[in-house]
C-alpha positions in Angstrom: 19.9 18.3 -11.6 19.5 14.7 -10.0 16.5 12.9 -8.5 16.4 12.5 -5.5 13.5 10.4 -5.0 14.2 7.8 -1.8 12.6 4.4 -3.0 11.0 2.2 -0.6 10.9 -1.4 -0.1 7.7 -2.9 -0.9 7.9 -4.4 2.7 7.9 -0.6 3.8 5.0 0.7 1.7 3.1 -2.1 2.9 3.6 -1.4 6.2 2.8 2.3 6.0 -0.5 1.3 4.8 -1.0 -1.6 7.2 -0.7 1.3 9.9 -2.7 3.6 8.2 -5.6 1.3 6.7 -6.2 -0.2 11.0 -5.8 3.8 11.9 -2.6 3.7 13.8 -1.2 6.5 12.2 -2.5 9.3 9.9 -1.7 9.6 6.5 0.3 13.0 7.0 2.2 11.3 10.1 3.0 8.2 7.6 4.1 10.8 5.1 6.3 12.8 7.5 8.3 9.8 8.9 9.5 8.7 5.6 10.0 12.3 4.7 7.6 13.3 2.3 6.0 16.9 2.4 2.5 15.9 1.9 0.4 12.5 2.2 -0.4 11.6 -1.5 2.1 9.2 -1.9 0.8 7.2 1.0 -2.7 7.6 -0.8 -1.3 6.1 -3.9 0.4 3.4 -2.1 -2.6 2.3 -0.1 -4.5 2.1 -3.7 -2.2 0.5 -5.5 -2.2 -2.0 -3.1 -6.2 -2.5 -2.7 -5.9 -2.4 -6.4 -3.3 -5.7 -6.3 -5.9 -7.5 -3.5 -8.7 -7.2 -6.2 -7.0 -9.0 -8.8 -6.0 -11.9 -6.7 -8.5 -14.7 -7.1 -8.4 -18.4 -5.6 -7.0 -21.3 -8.2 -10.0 -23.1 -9.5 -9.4 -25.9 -7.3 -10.7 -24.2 -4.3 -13.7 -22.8 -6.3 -17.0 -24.6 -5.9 -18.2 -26.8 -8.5 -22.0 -27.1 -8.7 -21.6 -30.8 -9.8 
């Protein structure tokens, strides 16, 4: 038997949560559009991606120096 998984741009995943995160769209309406039968994948999108925010940090020439 094959996979047939549809992958998704990041562009689209990020999206999906932008829409879901400001409440435009639920979770299961996110989840039926791109055709999945139930909303966990949008869940794991949405903290993968608060996961990736986290772990960006400003280079240390914009952090404050306490000269």
């Amino acid at each position: 038997m094959s996979d047939k998984r549809t992958k998704y741009s990041e562009e689209i995943k990020r999206k999906a949560v932008e829409d879901f995160n400001s409440g435009k769209k639920s979770a299961q309406q996110l989840a039926d559009e791109l055709g999945y039968k139930d909303s966990t994948r949008i869940y794991s999108w949405k903290a993968q991606y608060a996961e990736e925010s986290k772990g960006r940090q400003l280079p240390s020439e914009f952090s404050k120096d306490s000269n």
